[in-house]
C-alpha positions as CSV (number, residue, x, y, z in Angstrom):
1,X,-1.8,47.5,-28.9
2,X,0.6,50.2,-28.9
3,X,1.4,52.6,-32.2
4,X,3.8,55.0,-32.8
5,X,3.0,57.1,-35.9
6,X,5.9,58.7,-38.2
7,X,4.6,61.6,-40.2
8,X,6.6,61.7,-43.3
9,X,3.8,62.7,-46.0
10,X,2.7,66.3,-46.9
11,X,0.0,67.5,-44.8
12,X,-0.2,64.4,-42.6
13,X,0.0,66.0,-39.1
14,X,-2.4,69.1,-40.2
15,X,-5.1,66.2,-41.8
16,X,-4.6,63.0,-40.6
17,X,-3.6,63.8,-37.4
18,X,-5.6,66.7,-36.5
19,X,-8.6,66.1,-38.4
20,X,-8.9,62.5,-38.1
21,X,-6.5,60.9,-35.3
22,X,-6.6,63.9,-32.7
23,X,-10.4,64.0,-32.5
24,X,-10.2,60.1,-31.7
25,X,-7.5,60.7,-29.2
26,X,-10.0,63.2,-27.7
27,X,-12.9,61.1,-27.8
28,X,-11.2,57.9,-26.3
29,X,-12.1,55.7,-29.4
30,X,-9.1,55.7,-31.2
31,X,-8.8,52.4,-30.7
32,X,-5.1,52.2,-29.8
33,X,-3.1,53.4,-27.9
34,X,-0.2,55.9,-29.6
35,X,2.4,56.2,-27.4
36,X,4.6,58.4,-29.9
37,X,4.2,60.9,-32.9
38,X,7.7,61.8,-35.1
39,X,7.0,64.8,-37.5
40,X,9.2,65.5,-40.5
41,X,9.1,68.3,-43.2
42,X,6.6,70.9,-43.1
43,X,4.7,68.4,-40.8
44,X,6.6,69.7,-37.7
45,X,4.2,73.0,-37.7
46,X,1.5,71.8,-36.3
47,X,3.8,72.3,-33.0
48,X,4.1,75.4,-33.2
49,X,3.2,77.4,-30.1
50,X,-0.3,78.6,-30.9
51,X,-1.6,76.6,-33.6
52,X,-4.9,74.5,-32.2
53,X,-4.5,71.6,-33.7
54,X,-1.1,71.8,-32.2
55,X,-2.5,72.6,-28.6
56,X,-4.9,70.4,-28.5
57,X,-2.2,67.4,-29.4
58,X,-0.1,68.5,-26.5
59,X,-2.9,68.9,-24.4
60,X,-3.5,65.1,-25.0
61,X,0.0,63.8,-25.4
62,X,0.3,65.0,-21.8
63,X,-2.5,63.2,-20.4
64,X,-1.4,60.0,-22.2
65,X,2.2,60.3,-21.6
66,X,2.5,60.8,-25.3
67,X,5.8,61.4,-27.1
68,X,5.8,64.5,-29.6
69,X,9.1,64.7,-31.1
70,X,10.2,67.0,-34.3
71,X,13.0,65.8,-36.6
72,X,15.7,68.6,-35.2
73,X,17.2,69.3,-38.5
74,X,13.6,69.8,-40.3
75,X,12.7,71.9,-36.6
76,X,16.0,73.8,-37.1
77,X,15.4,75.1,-40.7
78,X,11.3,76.0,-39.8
79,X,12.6,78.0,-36.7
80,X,11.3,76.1,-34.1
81,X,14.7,74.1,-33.2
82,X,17.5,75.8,-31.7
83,X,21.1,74.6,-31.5
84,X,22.2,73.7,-28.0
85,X,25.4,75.0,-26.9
86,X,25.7,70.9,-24.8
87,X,24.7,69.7,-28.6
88,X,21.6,68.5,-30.0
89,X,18.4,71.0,-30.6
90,X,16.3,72.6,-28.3
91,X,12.1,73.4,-29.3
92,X,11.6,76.5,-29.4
93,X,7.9,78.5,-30.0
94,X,6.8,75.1,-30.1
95,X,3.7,73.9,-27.8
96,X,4.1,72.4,-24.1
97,X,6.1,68.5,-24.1
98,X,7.7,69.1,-27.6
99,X,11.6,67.0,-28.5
100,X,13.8,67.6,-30.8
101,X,15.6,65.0,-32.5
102,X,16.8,62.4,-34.8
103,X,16.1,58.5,-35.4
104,X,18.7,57.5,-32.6
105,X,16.8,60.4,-30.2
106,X,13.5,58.8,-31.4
107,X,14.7,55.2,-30.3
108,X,15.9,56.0,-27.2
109,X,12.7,58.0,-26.0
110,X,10.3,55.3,-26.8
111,X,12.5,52.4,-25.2
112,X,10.7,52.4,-21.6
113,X,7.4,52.1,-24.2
114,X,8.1,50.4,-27.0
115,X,4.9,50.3,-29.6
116,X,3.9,47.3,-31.3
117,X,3.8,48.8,-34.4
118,X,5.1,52.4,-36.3
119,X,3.0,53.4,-38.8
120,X,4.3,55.7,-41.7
121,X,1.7,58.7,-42.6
């Protein structure tokens, strides 16, 4: 089964992701496979270039083929989005693989691999 996981909850990506789902996803025993994580709020700082939870994700969203993609307004006001001059947002101090977007951004990354399920954290 494929999941994509929405992180919309405080602290979500800095404990349930790092200290429960990332471990799993390291381990091979998550049990599904994630083939996207969207991070909202305060959530989208666990991307930021240097933090280890943050490295290790992109570490393993690489070797899965993984999407990581911030919200671009809640990237934007946290200073790790940037406004492209071709519209949009660019990542920026963010670890390796990172997007910037919005639902319709979201949507269209995941189409060529559409989860089963999203699951709200």
């Amino acid at each position: 089964m494929k999941v994509a996981y929405i992180l919309n909850t405080p602290n979500a990506a800095n404990y349930k992701v790092g200290e429960m789902i990332l471990p799993q996803l390291e381990s091979g025993n998550h049990g599904v496979e994630v083939v996207g994580i969207f991070f909202f709020d305060d959530n989208t700082m666990l991307l930021q270039k240097g933090n280890p939870k943050g490295e290790r994700l992109a570490k393993v969203a690489a070797e899965n083929e993984m999407l990581l993609m911030m919200c671009d307004q809640c990237a934007n006001t946290r200073g790790l989005a940037s406004e492209n001059p071709e519209g949009g947002y660019l990542p920026e101090g963010t670890v390796e693989g990172v997007a910037v977007g919005c639902f319709p951004d979201l949507y269209q990354a995941l189409s060529g691999n559409m989860p089963d399920q999203v699951i709200s954290l």
